[in-house]
C-alpha positions as CSV (number, residue, x, y, z in Angstrom):
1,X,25.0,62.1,120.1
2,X,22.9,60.7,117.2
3,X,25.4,57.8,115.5
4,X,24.0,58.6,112.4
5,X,25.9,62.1,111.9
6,X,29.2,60.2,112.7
7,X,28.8,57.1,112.1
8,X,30.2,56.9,108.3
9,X,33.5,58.3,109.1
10,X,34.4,55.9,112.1
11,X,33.3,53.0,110.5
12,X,35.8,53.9,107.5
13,X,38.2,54.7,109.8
14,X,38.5,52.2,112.0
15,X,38.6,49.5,108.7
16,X,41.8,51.6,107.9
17,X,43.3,52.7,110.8
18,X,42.8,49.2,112.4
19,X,44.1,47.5,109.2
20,X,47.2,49.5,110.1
21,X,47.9,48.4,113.0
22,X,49.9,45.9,111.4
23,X,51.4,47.9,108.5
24,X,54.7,48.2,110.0
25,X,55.6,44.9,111.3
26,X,54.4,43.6,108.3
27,X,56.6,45.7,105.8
28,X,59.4,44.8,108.2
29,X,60.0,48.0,109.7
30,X,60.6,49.1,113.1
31,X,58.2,51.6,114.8
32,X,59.5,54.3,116.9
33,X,57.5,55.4,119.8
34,X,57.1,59.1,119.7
35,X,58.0,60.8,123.1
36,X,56.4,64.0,124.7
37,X,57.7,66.8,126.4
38,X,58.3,64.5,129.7
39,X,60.4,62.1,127.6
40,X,57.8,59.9,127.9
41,X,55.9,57.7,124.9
42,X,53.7,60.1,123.4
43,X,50.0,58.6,123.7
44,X,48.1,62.1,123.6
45,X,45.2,62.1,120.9
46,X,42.3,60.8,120.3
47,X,41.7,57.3,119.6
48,X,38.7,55.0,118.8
49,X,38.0,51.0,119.5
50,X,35.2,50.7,117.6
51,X,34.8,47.2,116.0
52,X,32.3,44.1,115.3
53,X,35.0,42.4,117.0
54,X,33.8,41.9,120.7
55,X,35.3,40.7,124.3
56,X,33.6,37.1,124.0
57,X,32.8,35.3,120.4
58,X,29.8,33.0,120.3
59,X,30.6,29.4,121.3
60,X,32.0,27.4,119.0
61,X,31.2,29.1,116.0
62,X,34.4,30.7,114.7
63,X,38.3,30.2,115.6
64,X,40.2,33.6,117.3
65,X,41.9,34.4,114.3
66,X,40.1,34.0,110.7
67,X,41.9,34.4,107.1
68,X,41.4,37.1,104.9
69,X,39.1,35.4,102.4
70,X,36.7,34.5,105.4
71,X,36.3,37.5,106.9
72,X,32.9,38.3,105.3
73,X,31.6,35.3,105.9
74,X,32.9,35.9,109.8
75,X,31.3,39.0,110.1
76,X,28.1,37.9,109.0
77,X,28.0,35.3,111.4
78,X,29.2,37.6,114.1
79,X,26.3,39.8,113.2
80,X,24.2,37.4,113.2
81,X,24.5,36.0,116.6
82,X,24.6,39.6,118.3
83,X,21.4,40.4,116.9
84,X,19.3,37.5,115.3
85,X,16.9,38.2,113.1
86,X,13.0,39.1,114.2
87,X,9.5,38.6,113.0
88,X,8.3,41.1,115.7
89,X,7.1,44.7,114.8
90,X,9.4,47.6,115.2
91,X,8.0,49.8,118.1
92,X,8.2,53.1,116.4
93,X,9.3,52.6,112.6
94,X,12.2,51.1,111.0
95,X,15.7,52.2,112.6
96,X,17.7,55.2,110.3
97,X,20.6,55.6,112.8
98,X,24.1,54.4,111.1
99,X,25.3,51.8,113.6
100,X,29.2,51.7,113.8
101,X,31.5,48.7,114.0
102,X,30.3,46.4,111.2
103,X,34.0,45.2,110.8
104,X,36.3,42.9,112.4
105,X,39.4,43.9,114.6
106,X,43.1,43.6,113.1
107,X,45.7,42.7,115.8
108,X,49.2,41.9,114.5
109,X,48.0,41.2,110.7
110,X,45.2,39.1,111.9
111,X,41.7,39.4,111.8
112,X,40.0,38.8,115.5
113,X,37.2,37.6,116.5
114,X,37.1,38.0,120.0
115,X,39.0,40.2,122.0
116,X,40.2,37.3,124.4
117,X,43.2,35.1,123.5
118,X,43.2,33.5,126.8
119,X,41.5,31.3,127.3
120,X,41.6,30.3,123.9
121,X,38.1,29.3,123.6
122,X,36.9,32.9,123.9
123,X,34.5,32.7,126.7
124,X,35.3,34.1,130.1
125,X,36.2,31.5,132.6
126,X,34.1,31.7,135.1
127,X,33.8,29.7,138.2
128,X,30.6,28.1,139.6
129,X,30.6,30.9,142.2
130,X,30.9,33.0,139.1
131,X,27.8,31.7,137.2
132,X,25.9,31.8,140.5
133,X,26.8,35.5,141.1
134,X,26.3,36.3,137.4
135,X,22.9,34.8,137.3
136,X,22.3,37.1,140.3
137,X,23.6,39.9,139.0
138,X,21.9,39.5,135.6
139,X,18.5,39.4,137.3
140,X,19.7,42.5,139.5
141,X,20.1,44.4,136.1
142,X,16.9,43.4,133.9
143,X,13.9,42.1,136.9
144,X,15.2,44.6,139.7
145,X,12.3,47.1,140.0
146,X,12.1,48.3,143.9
147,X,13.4,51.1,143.7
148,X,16.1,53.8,142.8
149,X,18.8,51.8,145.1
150,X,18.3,48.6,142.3
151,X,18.6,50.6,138.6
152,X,21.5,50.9,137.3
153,X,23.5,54.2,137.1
154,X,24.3,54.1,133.2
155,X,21.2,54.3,131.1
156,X,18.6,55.3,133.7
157,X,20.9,57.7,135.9
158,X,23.5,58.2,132.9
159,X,26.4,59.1,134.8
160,X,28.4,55.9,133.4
161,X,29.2,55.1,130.1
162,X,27.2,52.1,128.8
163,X,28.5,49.1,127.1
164,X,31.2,49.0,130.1
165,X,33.5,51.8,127.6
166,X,34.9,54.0,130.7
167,X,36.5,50.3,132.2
168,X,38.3,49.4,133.1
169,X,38.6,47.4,131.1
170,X,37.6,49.8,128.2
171,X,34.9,47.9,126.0
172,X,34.2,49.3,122.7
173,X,31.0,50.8,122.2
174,X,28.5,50.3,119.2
175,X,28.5,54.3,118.8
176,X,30.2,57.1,120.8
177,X,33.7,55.4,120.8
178,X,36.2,57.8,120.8
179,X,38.6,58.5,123.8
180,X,41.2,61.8,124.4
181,X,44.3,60.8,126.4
182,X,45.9,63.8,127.8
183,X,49.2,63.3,129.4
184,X,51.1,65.2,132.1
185,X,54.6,64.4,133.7
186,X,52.2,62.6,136.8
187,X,49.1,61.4,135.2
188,X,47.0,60.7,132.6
189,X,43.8,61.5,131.8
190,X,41.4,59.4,129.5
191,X,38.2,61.1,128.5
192,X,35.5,58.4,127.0
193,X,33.1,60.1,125.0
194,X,29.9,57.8,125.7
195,X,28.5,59.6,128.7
196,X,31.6,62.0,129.2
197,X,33.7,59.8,131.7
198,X,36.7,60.9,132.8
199,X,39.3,58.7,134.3
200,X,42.4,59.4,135.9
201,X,45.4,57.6,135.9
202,X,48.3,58.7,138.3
203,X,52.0,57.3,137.3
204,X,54.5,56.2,139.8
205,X,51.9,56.9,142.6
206,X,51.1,54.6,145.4
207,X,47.6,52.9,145.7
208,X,44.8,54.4,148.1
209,X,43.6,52.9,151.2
210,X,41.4,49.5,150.2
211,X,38.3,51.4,151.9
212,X,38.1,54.1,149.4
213,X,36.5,52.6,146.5
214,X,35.9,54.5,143.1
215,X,33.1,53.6,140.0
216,X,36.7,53.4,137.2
217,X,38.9,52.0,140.4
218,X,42.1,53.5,141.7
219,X,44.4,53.1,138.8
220,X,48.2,53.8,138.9
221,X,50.3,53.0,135.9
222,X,54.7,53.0,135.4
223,X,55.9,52.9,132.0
224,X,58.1,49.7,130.8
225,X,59.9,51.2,127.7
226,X,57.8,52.1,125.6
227,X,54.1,50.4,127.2
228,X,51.9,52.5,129.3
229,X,51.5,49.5,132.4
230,X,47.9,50.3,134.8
231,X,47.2,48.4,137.8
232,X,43.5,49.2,139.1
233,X,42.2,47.9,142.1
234,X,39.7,49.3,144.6
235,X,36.7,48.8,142.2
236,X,33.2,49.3,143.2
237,X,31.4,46.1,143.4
238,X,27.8,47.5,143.0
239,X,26.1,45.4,141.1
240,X,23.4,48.4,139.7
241,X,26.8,49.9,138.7
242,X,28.5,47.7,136.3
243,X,28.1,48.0,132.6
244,X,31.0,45.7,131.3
245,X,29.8,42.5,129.7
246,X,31.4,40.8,133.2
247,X,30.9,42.1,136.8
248,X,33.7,42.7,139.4
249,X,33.7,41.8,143.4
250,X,35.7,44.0,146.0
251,X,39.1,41.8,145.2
252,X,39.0,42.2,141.6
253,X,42.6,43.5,140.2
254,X,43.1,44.7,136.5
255,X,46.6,45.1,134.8
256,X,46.5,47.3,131.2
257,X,49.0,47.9,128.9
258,X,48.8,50.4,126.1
259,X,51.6,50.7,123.7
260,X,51.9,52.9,120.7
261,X,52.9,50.1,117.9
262,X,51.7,52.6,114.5
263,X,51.5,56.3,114.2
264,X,47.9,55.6,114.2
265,X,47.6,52.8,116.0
266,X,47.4,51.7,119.9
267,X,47.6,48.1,121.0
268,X,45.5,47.6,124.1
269,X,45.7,44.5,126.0
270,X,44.4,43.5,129.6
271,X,44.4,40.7,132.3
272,X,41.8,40.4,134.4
273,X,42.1,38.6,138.3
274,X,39.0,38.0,140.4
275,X,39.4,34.8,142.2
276,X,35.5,34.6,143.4
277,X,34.5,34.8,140.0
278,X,36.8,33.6,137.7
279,X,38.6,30.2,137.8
280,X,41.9,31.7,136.6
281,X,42.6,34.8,135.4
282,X,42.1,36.0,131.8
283,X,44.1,38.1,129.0
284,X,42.7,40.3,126.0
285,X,43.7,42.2,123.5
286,X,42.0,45.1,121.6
287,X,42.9,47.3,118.8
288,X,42.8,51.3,119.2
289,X,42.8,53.6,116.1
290,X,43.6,57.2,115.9
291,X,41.3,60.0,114.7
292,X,41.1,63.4,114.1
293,X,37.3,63.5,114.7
294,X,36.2,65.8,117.6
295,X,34.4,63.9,121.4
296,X,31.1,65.2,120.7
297,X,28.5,66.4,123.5
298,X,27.2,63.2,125.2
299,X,23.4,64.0,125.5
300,X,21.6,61.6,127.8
301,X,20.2,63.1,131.0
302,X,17.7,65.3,128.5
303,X,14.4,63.5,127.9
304,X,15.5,61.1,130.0
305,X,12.7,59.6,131.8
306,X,13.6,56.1,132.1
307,X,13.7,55.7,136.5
308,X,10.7,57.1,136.6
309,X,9.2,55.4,134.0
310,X,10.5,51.9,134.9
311,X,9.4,52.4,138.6
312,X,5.6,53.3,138.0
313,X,5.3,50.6,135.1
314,X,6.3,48.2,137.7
315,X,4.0,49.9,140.4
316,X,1.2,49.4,137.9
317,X,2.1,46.0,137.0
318,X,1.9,45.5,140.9
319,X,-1.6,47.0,141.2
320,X,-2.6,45.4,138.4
321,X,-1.6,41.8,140.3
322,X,-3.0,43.1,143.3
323,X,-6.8,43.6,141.6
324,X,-6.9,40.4,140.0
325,X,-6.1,38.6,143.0
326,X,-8.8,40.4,144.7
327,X,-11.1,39.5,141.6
328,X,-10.3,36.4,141.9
């Protein structure tokens, strides 16, 4: 889906519905979770994440949480650092698509910078095994060009979302944010639409066997009051298959909570355990919006040439080494 065609719309709303999140805590009123047919609170709909705000702010440059009068200034730097200026031509002509999230998250009346809150310096913890297994898995993403085993399944095979927006935990995308839950009595379905994902999330179930291992995890969730609670484990620890801005191993557990605080608005937040690659675990919090926009048609597998493409640029690159060696 081109961003453009959209784009306008979700950029207003997430400046308003976001900036509601807090409306009713801050007039002083008490919000009512809506309840469904099950009795349970009512999280059907369509909701969007779409935000400058991000899981990890640059170092050092801005405080969590920045006052009103600085936001601009915030959000230019934010910008900034995501994507620095460039004196290098633009392959192709300038760039016409509308590019959503040009605004910072509101979480309880305050602007955000970052999604994490702990730790408070907004960088993920990671451990020295981490940064060795992240350097690893960086290289696996960007210099691994063997073959079909090594590429990753999102933007060359397109059967994840990118960005790390299916989860969990559910990133916000730069386009393509929006996400239908559907909820039964037993289970509740989140549909993201970048690439189409569909995850399931089965309530009051009991966790599969360890050796059956899922790309979204085996998530089962229980309700306390009105909070949506998710425990996923069983994640895949492929490294061609993560798209998150962090990587899992095979012990990795996430806990999620989603909880209706605004008619329009869904607080999201999310602790993340992985003892091999963090040094403690680490909490976030994101801001959901609703919409009445439609999940438009995902289209990525057409014209999609990029596998095959990647793999003979590399085979020539190869050849190419292999005749000036021999020239030499």
């Amino acid at each position: 889906m081109d961003p453009k065609l959209i784009g306008g719309a979700l950029c207003v709303l997430s400046l308003v519905g976001v900036l509601g999140l807090s409306g009713a805590s801050a007039a002083g009123q008490t919000y009512r979770t809506p309840r469904n047919v099950y009795g349970a609170p009512d999280l059907n709909g369509v909701w969007n994440n779409n935000a400058l705000t991000r899981l990890q702010r640059p170092a050092g440059i801005l405080p969590l949480v920045v006052r009103p009068a600085d936001v601009a200034a915030a959000e230019r730097k934010l910008m900034t650092s995501y994507s620095p200026p460039s004196t290098a031509a633009n392959v192709g002509g300038t760039e016409t698509e509308w590019w959503d999230g040009a605004h910072l998250a509101r979480i309880g009346g305050a602007f955000r910078t970052s999604w994490l809150v702990d730790p408070d310096d907004g960088q993920l913890p990671y451990s020295a095994e981490g940064k060795r297994l992240a350097a690893v898995f960086a290289k696996a993403q960007t210099e691994s060009f063997d073959g079909p085993e090594s590429r990753p399944v999102a933007g060359d095979r397109c059967l994840l979302p990118s960005w790390g927006a299916m989860g969990p935990v559910m990133m916000n995308a730069p386009y393509n944010a929006n996400y239908r839950f559907v909820q039964t009595r037993d289970q509740i379905a989140i549909m993201a639409e970048n690439n189409s994902e569909l995850r399931i999330i089965r309530i009051g179930a009991a966790h599969l066997p360890s050796q059956i291992r899922t790309w979204t995890g085996d998530s089962i969730g229980h309700w306390e009051k009105d909070t949506l609670v998710v425990e996923t484990t069983n994640l895949r620890a492929d490294a061609p298959l993560s798209q998150a801005p962090f990587f899992f191993t095979a012990g990795a557990r996430v806990v999620e909570r989603f909880t209706r605080v605004a008619p329009a608005a869904l607080k999201y937040e999310f602790t993340v355990a992985d003892p091999r690659i963090f040094a403690r675990a680490w909490r976030a919090e994101m801001a959901f919006v609703a919409t009445d926009a439609p999940l438009y048609e995902f289209a990525c597998h057409e014209g999609n040439y990029a596998m095959s493409n990647v793999l003979a640029g590399a085979r020539a690159a190869e050849r190419a080494q292999a005749t000036a060696s021999v020239a030499r």
